[in-house]
N, C-alpha and C positions, 0 to 999 in steps of 0.2 A: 341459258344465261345471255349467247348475243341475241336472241328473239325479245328476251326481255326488255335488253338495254335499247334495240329499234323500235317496238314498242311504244317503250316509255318518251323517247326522243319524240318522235313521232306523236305521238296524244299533248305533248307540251308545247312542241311547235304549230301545233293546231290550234290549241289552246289560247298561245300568245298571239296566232293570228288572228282570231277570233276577236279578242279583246283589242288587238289594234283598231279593228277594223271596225265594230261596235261605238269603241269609244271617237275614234275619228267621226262618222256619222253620227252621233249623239253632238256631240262637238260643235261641229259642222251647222247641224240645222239649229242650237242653240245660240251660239252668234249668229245667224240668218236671221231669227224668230226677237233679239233684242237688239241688232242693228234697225228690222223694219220699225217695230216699236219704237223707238229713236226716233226715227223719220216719220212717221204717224202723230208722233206729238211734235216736232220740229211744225210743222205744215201748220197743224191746227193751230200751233198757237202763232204763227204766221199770220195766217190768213184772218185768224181774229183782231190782231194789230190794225190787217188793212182796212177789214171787210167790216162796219159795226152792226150792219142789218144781213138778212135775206139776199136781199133788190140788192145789196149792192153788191153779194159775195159772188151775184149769179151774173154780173158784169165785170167782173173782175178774173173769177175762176180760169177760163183760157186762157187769162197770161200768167196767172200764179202756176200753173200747174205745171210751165215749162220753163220756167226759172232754174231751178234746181236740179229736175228730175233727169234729164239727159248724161249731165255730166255723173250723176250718184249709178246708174242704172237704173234707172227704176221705173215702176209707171206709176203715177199718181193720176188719183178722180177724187173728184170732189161730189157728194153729193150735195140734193136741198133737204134740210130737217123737216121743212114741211109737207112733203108728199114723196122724198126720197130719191125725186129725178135725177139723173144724172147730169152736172152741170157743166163737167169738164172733164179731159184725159187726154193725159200724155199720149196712148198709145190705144188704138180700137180693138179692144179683148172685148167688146160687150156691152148692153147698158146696164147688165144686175149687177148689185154691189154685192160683194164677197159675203162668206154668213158672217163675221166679224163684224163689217160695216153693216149689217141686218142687225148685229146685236144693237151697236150703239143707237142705229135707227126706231129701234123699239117693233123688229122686224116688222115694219113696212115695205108691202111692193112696192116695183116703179110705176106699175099702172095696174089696170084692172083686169087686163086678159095677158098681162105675163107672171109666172110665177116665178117664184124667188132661185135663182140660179147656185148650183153647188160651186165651191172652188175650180177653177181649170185643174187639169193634170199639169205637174211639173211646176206649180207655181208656190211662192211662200205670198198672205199677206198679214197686212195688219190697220186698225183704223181705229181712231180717235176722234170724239165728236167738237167739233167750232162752239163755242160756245163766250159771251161775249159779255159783258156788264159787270154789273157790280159784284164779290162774290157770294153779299145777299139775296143777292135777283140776276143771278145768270140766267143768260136765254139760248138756248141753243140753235142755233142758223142754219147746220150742215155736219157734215162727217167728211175728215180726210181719210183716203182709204189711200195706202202704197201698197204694193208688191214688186215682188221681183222673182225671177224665171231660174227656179231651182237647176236647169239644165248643165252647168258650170262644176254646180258639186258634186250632181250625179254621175260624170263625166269623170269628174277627181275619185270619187270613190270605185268605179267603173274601173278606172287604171289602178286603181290601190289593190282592188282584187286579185285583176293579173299578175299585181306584186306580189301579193301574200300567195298566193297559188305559183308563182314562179317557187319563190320561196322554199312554199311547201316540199312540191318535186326537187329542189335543191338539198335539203335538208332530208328528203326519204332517199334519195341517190347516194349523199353521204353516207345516213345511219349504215343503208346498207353494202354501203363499203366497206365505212368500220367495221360491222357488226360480221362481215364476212371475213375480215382481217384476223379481227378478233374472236371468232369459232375456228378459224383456222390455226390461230396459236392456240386456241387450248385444244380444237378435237386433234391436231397432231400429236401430242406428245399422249393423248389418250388413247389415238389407235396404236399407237407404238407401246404402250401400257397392257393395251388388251391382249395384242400380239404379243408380248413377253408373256405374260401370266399365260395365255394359250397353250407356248412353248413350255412354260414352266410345269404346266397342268397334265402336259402331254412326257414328258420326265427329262427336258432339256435345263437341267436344272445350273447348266455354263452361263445361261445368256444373262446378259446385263444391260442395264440400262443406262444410255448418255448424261454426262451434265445437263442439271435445267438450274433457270432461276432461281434463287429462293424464296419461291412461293408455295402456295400449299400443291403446285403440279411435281414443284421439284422436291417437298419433303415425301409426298405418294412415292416419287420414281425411288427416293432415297430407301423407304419401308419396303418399296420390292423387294430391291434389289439384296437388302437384309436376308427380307424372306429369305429370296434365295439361296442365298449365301447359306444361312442356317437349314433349308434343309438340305443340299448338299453337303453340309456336314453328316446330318443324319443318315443320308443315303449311303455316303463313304462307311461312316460306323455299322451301318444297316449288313452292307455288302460285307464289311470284313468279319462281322456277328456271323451271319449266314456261312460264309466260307470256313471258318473256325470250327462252327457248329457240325459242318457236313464232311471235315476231317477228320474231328474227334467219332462221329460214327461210322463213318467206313471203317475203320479198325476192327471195332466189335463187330460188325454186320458180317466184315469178311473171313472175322473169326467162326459166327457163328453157321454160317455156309458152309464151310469145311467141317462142321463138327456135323451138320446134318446130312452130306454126302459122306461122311463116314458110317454116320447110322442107317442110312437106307440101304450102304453097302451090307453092314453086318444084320439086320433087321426080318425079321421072319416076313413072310408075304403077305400076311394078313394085315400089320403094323404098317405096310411100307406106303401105303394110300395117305396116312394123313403126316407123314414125315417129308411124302413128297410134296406133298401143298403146303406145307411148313417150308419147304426149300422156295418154294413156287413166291410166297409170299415174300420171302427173305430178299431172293430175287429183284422181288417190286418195291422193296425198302432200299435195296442198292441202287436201282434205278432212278427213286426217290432223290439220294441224296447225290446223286452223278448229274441230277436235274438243277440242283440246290449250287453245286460247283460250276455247271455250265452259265446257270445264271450272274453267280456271281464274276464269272471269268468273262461274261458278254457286259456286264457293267462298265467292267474295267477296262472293256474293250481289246479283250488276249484271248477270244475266239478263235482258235485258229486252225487251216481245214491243213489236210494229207490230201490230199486232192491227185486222183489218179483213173483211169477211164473205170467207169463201172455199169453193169446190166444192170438197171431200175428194179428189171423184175424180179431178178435174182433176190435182191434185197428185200422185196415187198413181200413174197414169197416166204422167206424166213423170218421175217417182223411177225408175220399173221402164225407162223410155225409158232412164234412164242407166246402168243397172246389165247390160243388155241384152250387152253389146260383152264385161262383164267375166265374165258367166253362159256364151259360147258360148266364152270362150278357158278355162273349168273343166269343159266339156260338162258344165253342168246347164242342166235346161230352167225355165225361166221362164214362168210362168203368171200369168193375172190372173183377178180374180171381181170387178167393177168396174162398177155400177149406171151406166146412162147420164146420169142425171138424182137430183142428191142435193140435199137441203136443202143452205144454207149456215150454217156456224159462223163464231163471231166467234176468228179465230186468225190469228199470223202466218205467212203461206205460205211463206218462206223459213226458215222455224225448225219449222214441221210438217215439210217435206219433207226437212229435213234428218232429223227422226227417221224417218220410212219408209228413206230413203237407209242408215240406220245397219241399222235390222233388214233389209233385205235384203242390205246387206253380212254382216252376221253370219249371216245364214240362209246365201249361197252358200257363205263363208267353210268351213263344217262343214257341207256337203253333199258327198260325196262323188262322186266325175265319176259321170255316167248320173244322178244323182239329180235331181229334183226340187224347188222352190221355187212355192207360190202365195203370191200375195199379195192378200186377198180384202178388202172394204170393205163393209157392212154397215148399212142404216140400222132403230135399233131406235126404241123409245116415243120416249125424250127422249135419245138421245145416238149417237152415230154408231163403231161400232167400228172400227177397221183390223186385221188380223193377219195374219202372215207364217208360213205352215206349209212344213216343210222336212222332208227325207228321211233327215236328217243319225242320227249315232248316239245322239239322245237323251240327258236331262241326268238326274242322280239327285238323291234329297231336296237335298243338300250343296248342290248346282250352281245347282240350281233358288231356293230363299232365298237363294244369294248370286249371282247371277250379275248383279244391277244394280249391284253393290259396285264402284267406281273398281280399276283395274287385278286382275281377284282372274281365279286365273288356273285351268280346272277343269281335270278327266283328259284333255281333249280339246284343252287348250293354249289359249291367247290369251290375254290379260291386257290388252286394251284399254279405251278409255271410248266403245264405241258406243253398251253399250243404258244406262251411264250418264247417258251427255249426254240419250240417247232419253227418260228418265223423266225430267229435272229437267224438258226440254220437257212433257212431257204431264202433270206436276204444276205448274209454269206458267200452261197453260192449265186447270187442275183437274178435268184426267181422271183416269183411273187407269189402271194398267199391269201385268202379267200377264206368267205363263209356265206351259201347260200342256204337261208331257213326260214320258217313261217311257224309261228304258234302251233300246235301241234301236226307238224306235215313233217317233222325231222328233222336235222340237219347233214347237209356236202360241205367236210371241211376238204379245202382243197388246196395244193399246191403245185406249179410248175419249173423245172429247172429247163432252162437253155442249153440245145444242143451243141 
């Protein structure tokens, strides 16, 4: 829009230069061309009052010709009509007379070995033939030819250039002031537009936008900010649906846990294999919905850690102990890299483990059977890594920047909140959280806690 508007500025003040400066020289050499006209027939019919022959125009001519012409500027000649000589001049430019004066002459040369001379450069003229007697029997005697020395306009028009071109640069200095003024009030309130909807896209669904104008930047800011507003409502409804929902089943779940450690108790040995993967599963639906409350309790921002020294390994150790029963029923093999002896971090051990429990769920998850799962623990300078490498089909740029996003679901399916819940926890504790992967080369989900 402000390209537009300099632009447009810009091609109209060219434009209006153009025609000044056109019309000015149009102008200009048109009074020139009927002032000399004027004075071409001034002279002749002058010189016809004095002169009533030839013989005596060609005696007369050197003092006719400086009567006037000094004071006008001008130069006047006079020719003869009968062989075109030149019989008189203000001023020595030459003995040919102009093609003008050639016309009236009935182009006659002035003699036999010159030929008939073009206009000078720089000069305007004009000429009118003498011509004397009755206006039944005019006779014509000579031609008065005047000019004058265009040098004066050229000069004016000369400087009118550097005006319109001062001009011009005045006029492209401005546009692009304004026009920098004026992208800077509108791209302002648009980067700040872009940057909320960013935040907003990203689930910062508080931020708001300032008062604008009432123009169509400030009714945009106005419709953000709605947005906004309207889907954090929905979020709040979202969150307390979710929370609602994942109270009402832990009841039954925990019900039915206890009903199936009662039968595995009482259960013959043959039976007790698929009661235990029925436990097993039950298990992963209470995890499920402890997932479901974690999230909703990290919305609301009541995440909150027990925080007390704990062995990493220890932990990771038992994470993979659980996951173990659900790895041999996918045949992937389960692997550990798991130092004997680890400093201790200050973290809560039922909220760490739960994030390890999350990424080896999602490693198995997208591991395909015969594949592969390690889960390795790492102690570096000042903070202690954990990360889960898997055999699976690998995540692309997309996948990989959004794959901690609450339900976001990639080419490979799932749309849970594992490694979401996993990163509130390990920014919680003020780790940080990772995902190195390549189209089929696997994926290292990975996190670090500070020592």
């Amino acid at each position: 829009r402000a390209a537009t508007y300099l632009l447009t500025t810009l091609f109209v003040v060219l434009v209006l230069s153009l025609v000044v400066y056109f019309v000015t020289a149009f102008y200009l050499d048109e009074r020139l061309e009927a002032e000399l006209a004027a004075q071409a027939d001034f002279y002749a019919a002058y010189v016809a009052n004095l002169a009533p022959d030839e013989r005596t125009l060609t005696s007369l001519a050197p003092t006719i010709v400086n009567l006037f012409a000094p004071q006008a500027d001008l130069n006047v000649r006079i020719f003869a009509a009968s062989n075109g000589a030149l019989l008189a001049a203000t001023q020595d430019i030459g003995p040919q007379p102009s093609r003008g004066a050639l016309v009236e002459l009935g182009y006659r040369s002035p003699t036999l070995f010159t030929q008939p001379s073009r206009d000078l450069p720089h000069r305007h003229y004009a000429a009118q033939t003498i011509a004397v007697g009755e206006p039944s029997h005019r006779q014509v005697i000579g031609v008065a030819e005047v000019s004058r020395s265009t040098l004066a306009s050229e000069r004016f028009l000369t400087t009118l250039r550097r005006i319109l071109l001062g001009a011009l640069l005045v006029a492209l200095a401005l546009s692009l002031l304004v026009s920098a003024l004026v992208a800077r009030r509108l791209s302002t309130p648009i980067q700040e537009m872009e940057r909320a909807t960013q935040r907003i896209a990203a689930g910062d669904l508080d931020v708001r936008l300032g008062d604008y104008p009432p123009d169509e930047v400030g009714r945009l800011a106005q419709s953000i900010n709605r947005m906004a507003g309207q889907l954090r409502d929905l979020e709040v409804a979202r969150v307390q649906f979710i929370s609602e929902i994942a109270h009402d089943l832990r009841t039954p779940l925990t019900g039915i846990k206890g009903l199936l450690v009662n039968l595995i108790d009482a259960t013959s040995p043959s039976e007790r294999p698929s009661l235990e993967l029925a436990e097993h599963e039950t298990d992963r639906l209470i995890r499920l919905v402890n997932q479901l409350l974690d999230f909703s309790r990290w919305q609301a921002g009541e995440l909150k850690l027990n925080r007390c020294p704990v062995d990493v390994g220890i932990i990771a150790r038992a994470a993979l102990a659980l996951n173990e029963g659900r790895a041999q029923h996918r045949n992937v093999a389960l692997k550990a890299d798991v130092p004997s002896s680890l400093p201790a971090v200050s973290a809560d051990p039922d909220r760490l483990e739960q994030a390890i429990l999350n990424l080896l769920d999602n490693a198995i998850k997208f591991t395909s059977s015969g594949g592969q799962v390690m889960l390795a623990v790492e102690e570096r300078e000042d903070e202690i890594e954990v990360g889960v490498q898997d055999t699976g089909r690998g995540m692309s740029r997309e996948e990989r920047e959004r794959a901690f996003e609450a339900h976001y679901q990639g080419q490979g399916g799932g749309a849970g909140l594992g490694l979401t819940i996993a990163r509130a926890i390990v920014d919680a504790h003020g780790g940080q959280v990772g995902i190195d992967s390549q189209v089929g080369e696997g994926s290292r989900v990975w996190f670090t806690l500070p020592l």
